[in-house]
N, C-alpha and C positions, 0 to 999 in steps of 0.2 A: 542223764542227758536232758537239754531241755531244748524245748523245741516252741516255735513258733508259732501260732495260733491261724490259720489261712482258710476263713469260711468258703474259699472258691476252690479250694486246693482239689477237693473231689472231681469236682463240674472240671477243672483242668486235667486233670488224669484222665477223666472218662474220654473229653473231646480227643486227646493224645492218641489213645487206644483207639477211638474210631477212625481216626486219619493213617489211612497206609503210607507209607515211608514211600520217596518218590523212584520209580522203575523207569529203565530208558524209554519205553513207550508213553510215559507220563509222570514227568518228573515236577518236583516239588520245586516252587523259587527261592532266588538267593536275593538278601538284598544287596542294593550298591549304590551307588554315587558317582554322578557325571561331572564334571567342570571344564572348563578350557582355564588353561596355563601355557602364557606366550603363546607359541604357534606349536601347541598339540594340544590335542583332545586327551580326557585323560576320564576313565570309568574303572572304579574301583571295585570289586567286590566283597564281599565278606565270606570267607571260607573256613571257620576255624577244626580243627581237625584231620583237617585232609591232607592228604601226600603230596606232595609237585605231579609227580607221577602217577596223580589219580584225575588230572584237570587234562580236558581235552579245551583248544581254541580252533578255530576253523573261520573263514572267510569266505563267502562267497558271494559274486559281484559286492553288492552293499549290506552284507547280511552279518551281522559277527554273531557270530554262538558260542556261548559259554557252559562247556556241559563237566560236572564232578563231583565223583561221588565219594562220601564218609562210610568207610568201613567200619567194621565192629574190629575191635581191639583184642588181640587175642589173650586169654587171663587162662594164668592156671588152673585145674582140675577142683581145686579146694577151693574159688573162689564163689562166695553166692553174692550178685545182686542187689540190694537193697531199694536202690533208685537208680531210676535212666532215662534222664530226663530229654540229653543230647539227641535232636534225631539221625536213623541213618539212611543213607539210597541214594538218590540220582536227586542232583539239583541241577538247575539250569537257567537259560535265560536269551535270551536273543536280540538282537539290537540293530536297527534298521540306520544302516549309518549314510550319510549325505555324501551326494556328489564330488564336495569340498573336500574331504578328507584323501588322504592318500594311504588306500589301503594296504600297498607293495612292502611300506614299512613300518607296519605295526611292531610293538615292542612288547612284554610280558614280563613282570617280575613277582615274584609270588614272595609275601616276607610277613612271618608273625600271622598266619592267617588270613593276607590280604592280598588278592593278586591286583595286580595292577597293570591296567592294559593303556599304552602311551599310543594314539596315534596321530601320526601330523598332520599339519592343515594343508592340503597343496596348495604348491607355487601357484598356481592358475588363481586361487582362492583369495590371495594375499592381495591386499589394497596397493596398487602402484600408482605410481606417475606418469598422466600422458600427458606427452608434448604437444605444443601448438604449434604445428607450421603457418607461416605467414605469406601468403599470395606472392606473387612477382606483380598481378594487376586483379582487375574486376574480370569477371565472367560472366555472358550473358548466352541467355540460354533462351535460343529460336524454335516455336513451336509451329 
């Protein structure tokens, strides 16, 4: 077998081992990605490994949290080890969302490792048109 040659590969293992895997009192971050498309907001995250059934979403007033955790994998009796490098525990993440948005309908799609959270821009938010009414006369104003 042949193998790679990685003068950091130790220094990476070691750091591995001293970091605890993340617990719901202190969990580990996930990354993502924010953008606006048309009128929603759209925050992607990166989950790969996890269940549907392992991501909790939550809302409160303007607060999204994103909490999910990566189990370990259950392997037969006979199996040893080698490397493991995936980590596992509690990830999370929290997002302080604006006025603008409409929180009532948020949307969730989890696909290939990525959930993806759709929320809309409200109406109040949206650029409109106002009308100019035009006088019938002048108005003067007696102080």
């Amino acid at each position: 077998m042949l193998m790679r040659t990685d003068p950091f590969r130790e220094l990476d293992r070691l750091a591995q081992q001293l970091m605890v895997p993340g617990t719901w009192s202190k969990p580990s971050a996930m990354p993502m990605d924010a953008y606006r498309e048309g009128d929603e907001y759209v925050v992607a995250f990166d989950l790969p490994g996890v269940t549907a059934d392992a991501i909790d979403i939550d809302v409160e007033r303007n607060m999204l949290t994103v909490r999910a955790e990566r189990r370990p994998v259950a392997k037969a009796d006979d199996v040893q080890m080698e490397l493991s490098e995936r980590p596992l525990g509690i990830f999370s993440r929290q997002i302080v969302l604006a006025d603008t948005l409409d929180t009532e309908h948020i949307q969730a799609d989890y696909d290939a490792g990525v959930l993806t959270v759709r929320i809309p821009i409200a109406e109040r938010a949206k650029p409109r048109k106002i009308s100019i009414g035009v006088g019938s006369g002048s108005k003067e104003i007696a102080g």
